[in-house]
C-alpha positions as CSV (number, residue, x, y, z in Angstrom):
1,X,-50.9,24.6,4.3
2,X,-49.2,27.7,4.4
3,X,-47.6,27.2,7.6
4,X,-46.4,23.8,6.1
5,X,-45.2,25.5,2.8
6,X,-43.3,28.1,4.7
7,X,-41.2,25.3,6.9
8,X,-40.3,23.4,3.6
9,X,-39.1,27.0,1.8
10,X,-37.3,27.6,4.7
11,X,-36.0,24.3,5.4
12,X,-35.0,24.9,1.7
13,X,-33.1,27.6,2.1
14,X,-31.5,26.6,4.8
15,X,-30.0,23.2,3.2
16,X,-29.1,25.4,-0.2
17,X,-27.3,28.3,2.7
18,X,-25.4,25.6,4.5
19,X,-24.6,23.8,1.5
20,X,-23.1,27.1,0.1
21,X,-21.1,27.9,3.5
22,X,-19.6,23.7,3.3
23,X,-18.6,24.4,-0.5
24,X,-17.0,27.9,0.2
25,X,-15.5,27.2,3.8
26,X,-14.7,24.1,4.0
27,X,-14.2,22.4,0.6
28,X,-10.7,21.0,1.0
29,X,-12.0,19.7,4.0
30,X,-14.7,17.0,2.6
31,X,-12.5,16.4,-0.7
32,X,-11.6,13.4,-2.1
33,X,-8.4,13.3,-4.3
34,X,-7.8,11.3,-7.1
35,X,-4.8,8.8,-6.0
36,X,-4.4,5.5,-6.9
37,X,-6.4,3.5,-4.2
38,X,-9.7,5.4,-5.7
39,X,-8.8,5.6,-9.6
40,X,-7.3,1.7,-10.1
41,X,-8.3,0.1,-6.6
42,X,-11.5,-1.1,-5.4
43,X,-12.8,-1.8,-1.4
44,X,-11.5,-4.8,-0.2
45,X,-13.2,-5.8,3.5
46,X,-10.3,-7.8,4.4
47,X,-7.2,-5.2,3.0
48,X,-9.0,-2.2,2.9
49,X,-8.5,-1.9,-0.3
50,X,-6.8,-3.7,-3.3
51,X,-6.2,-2.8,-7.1
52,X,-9.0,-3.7,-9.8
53,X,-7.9,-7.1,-11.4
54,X,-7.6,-6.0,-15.0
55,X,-7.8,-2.3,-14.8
56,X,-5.6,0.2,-17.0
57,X,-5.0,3.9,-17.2
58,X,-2.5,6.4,-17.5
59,X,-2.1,8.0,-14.1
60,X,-0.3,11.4,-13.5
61,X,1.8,12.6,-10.7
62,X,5.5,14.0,-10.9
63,X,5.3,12.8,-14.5
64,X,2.3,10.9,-16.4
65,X,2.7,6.9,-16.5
66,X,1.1,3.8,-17.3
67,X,-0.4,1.4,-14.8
68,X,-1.6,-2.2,-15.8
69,X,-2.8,-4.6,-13.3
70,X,-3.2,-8.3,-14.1
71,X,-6.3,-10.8,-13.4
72,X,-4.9,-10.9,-9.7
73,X,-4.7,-7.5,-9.2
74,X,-0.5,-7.3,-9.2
75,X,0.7,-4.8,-11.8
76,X,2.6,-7.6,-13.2
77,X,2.8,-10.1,-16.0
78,X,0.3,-12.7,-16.2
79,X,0.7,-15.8,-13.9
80,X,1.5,-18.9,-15.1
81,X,2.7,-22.3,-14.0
82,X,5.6,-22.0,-11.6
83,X,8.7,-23.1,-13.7
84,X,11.5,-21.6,-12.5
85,X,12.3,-20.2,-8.5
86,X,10.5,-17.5,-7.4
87,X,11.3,-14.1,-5.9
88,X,8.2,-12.3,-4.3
89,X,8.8,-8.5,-3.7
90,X,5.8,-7.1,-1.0
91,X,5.4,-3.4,0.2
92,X,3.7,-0.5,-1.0
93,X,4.2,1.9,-3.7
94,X,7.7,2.0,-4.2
95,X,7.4,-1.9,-5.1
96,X,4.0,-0.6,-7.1
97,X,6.1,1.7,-8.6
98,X,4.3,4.8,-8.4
99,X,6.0,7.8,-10.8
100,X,7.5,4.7,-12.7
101,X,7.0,2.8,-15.7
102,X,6.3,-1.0,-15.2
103,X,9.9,-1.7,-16.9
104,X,11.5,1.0,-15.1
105,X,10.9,-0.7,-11.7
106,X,13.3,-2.9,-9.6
107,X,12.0,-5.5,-9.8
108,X,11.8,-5.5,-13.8
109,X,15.6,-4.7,-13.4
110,X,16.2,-7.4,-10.9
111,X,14.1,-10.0,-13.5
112,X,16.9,-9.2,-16.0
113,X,19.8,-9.5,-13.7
114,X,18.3,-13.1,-12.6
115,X,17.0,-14.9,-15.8
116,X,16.7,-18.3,-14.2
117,X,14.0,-17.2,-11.6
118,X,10.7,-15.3,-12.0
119,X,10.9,-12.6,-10.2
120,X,7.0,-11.3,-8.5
121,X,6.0,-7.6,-7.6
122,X,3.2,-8.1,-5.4
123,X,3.3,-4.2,-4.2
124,X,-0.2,-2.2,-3.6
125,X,0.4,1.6,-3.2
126,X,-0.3,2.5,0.5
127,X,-0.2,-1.0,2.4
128,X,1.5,-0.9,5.6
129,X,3.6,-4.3,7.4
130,X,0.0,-5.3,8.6
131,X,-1.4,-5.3,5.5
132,X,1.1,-7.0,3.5
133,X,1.6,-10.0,6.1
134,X,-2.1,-10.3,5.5
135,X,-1.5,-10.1,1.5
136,X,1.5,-12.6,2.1
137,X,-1.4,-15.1,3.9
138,X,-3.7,-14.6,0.9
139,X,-1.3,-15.4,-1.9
140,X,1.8,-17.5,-0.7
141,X,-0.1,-20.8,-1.6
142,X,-0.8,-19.9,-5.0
143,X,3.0,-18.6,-6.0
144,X,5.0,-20.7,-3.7
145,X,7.7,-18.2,-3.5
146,X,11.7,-19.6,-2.9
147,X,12.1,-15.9,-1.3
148,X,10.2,-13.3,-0.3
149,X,11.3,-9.9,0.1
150,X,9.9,-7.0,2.0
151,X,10.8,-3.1,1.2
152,X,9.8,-1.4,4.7
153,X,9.2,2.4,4.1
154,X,10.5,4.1,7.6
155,X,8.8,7.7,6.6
156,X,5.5,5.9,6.6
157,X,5.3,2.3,7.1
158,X,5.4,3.0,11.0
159,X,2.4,5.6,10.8
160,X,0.6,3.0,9.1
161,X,1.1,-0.1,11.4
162,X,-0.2,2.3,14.0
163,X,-4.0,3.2,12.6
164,X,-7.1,2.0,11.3
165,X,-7.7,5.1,9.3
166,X,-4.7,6.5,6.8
167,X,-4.6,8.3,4.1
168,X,-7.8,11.0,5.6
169,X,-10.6,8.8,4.5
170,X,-9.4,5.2,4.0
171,X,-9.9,2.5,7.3
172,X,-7.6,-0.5,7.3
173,X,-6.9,-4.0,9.4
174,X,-4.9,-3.8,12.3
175,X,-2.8,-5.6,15.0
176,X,-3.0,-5.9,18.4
177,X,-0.5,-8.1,20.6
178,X,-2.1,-9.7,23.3
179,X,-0.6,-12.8,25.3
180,X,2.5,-12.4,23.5
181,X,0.8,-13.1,19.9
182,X,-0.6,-10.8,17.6
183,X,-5.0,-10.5,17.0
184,X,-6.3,-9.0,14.0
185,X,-8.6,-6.7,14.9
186,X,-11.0,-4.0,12.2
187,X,-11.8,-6.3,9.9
188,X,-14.5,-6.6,8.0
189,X,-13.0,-3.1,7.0
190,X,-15.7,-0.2,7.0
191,X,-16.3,0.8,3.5
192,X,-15.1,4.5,3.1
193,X,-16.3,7.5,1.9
194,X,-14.4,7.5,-1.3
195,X,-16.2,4.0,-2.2
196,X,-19.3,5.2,-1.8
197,X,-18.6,8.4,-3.7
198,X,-17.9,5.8,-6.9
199,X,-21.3,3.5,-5.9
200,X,-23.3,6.5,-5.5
201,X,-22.1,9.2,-7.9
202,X,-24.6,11.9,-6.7
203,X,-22.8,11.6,-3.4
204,X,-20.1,13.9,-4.7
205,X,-22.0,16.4,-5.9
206,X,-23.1,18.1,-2.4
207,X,-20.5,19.2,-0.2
208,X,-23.2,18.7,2.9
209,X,-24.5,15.2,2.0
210,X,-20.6,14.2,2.2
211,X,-20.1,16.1,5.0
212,X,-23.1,14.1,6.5
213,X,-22.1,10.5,5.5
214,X,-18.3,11.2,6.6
215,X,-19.6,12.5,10.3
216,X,-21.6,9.3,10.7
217,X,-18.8,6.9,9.2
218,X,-16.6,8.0,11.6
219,X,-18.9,8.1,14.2
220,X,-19.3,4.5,13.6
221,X,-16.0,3.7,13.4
222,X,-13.8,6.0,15.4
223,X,-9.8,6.5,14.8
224,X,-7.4,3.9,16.4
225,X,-3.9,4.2,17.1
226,X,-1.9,0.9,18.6
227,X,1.6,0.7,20.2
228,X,4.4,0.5,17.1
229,X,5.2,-3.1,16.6
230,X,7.0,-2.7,13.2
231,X,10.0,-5.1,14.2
232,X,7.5,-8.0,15.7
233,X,4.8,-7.8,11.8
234,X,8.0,-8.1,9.8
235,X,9.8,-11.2,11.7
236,X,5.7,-12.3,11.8
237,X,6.6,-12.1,7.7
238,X,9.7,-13.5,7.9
239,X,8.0,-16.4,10.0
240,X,5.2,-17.2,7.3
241,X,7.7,-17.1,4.6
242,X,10.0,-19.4,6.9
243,X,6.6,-21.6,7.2
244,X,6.1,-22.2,3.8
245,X,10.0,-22.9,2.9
246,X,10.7,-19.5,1.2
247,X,13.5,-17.6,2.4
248,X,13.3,-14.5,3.5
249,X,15.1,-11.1,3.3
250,X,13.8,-7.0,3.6
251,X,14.7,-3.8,2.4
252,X,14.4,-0.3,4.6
253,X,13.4,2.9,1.8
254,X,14.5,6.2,4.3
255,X,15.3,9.5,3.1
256,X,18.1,10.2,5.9
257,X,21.4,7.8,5.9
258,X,21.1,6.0,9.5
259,X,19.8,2.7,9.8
260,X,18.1,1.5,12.7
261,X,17.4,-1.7,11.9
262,X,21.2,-3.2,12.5
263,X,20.1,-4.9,15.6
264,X,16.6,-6.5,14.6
265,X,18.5,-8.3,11.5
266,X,21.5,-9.4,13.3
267,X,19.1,-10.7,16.6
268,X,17.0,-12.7,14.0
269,X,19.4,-13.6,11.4
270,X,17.6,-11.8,8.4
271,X,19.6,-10.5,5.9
272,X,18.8,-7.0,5.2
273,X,20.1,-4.0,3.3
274,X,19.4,0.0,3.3
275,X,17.1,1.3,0.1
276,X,18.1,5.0,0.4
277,X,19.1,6.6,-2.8
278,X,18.7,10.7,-3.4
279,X,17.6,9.5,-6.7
280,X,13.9,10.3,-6.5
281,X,11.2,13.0,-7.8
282,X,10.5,15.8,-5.0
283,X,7.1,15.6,-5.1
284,X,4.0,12.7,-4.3
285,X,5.8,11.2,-1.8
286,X,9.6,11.0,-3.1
287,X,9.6,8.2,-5.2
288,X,12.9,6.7,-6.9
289,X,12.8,7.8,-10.6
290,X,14.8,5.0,-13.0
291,X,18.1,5.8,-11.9
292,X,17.1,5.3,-8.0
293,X,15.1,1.6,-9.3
294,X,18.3,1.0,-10.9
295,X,20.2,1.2,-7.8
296,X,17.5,-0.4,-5.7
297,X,17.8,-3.2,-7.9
298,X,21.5,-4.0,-7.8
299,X,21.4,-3.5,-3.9
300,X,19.3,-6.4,-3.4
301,X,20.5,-8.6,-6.1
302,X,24.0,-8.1,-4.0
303,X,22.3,-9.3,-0.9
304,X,21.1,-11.9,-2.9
305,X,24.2,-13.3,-3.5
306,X,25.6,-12.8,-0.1
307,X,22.9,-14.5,0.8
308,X,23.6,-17.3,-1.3
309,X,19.7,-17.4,-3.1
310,X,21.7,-16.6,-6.1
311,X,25.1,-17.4,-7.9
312,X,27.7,-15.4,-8.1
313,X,29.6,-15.6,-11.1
314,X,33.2,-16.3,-11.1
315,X,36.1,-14.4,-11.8
């Protein structure tokens, strides 16, 4: 018995001594930071993750700001019948509108600019081409867009098509291409350690049981990375939209004034326009303050014209 108590004191000890080493050495290591996809988003085994239908709260990052999502998870009005034609903006969190007010985003100023259609932000902070083809899939039948528009973001976007795991901790669907078409592979998505902080609360209190549970999640479900097929997931877009009779029409967001994507719109015939604007907060990723959504917005109601989607008004 004294041989058996000794072991457990020392077995003890020894948890409480590594436990102590994780917190001091190698905190930033196992933490989780508060971002959107763990404060207003939940696990989703088919996205990855996908906001909270009906959750609210002010969230802070170059400046503090409201965020609102509705019973279908867009942080956007309520759905209702479809009355009018329909413009349905996908990407990630510039089209969430991260650092923004819901009426200060582009698509709020595009809804003004176009009163005779309804005008959709279907953006979730984070989602990569893959992810919002497979968003597109989900939803299309339910809106019926006339048009869908896709903002690409070249600073990430690319990173993002390329991995199952982003963002540290978070595992997502990917592509592979294989006899010319593309397979979806790493789905159902692995649930990730910052869900199973919020299902099991005691998790985040010891730096070594999280340590522990991130080893063997990715030990069961090691890093990919996959060939860049950015061009082939947003013609695959273009080509569902096309499918179900919505036009179709993208955006590139870059923080540096070329634009490589000339010869990808003209070979398919997409119309397309360039997003970059200085107009944005340093910080969190860069993202267009008002005067930048303003601008944003009046780029792509001019291709919308030249496109012919939308009037334009005479002389």
């Amino acid at each position: 018995m004294r041989r058996l108590a000794l072991l457990l004191a020392v077995t003890i000890l020894s948890l409480l001594a590594l436990e102590g080493i994780l917190r001091v050495g190698f905190a930033d290591r196992f933490h989780v930071r508060s971002e959107a996809r763990n404060l207003v988003y939940d696990f989703d085994p088919e996205l990855g993750w996908f906001p909270e239908p009906g959750s609210e709260r002010t969230m802070t990052g170059s400046r503090s700001f409201h965020v609102q999502h509705n019973s279908r998870g867009f942080r956007d009005p309520e759905p209702g019948p479809k009355t009018r034609p329909r413009l349905a903006v996908l990407g990630d969190s510039y089209v969430w509108g991260f650092d923004a007010e819901a009426e200060e985003r582009f698509t709020t100023r595009l809804q003004e600019r176009m009163p005779g259609w309804e005008v959709l932000n279907l953006g979730v902070s984070g989602y990569g081409t893959d992810q919002a083809l497979l968003l597109l899939e989900e939803h299309i039948d339910f809106y019926e867009p006339d048009v869908v528009f896709l903002v690409f973001t070249e600073q990430n976007d690319r990173i993002d098509n390329t991995h199952n795991r982003v963002y540290e901790h978070y595992y997502k669907p990917y592509f592979i291409e294989a006899a010319g078409e593309f397979e979806l592979r790493g789905t159902p998505v692995p649930t990730p350690l910052p869900y199973l902080q919020r299902q099991y609360p005691w998790l985040s209190k010891s730096t070594l049981a999280t340590a522990l549970v991130d080893a063997w999640i990715r030990i069961r479900n090691p890093a990919v990375e996959v060939p860049d097929r950015s061009e082939q997931l947003v013609v695959a877009v273009r080509d569902l939209a096309h499918a179900r009779g919505a036009g179709f029409a993208f955006g590139i967001e870059g923080q540096h004034p070329d634009w490589p994507w000339a010869d990808l719109a003209r070979e398919h015939r997409i119309p397309a326009v360039h997003l970059n604007t200085p107009h944005r907060y340093p910080e969190f990723g860069g993202h267009w303050t008002p005067e930048g959504h303003e601008i944003v917005a009046e780029r792509i109601y001019e291709l919308l014209q030249r496109s012919g989607w939308i009037a334009t008004p005479s002389p």
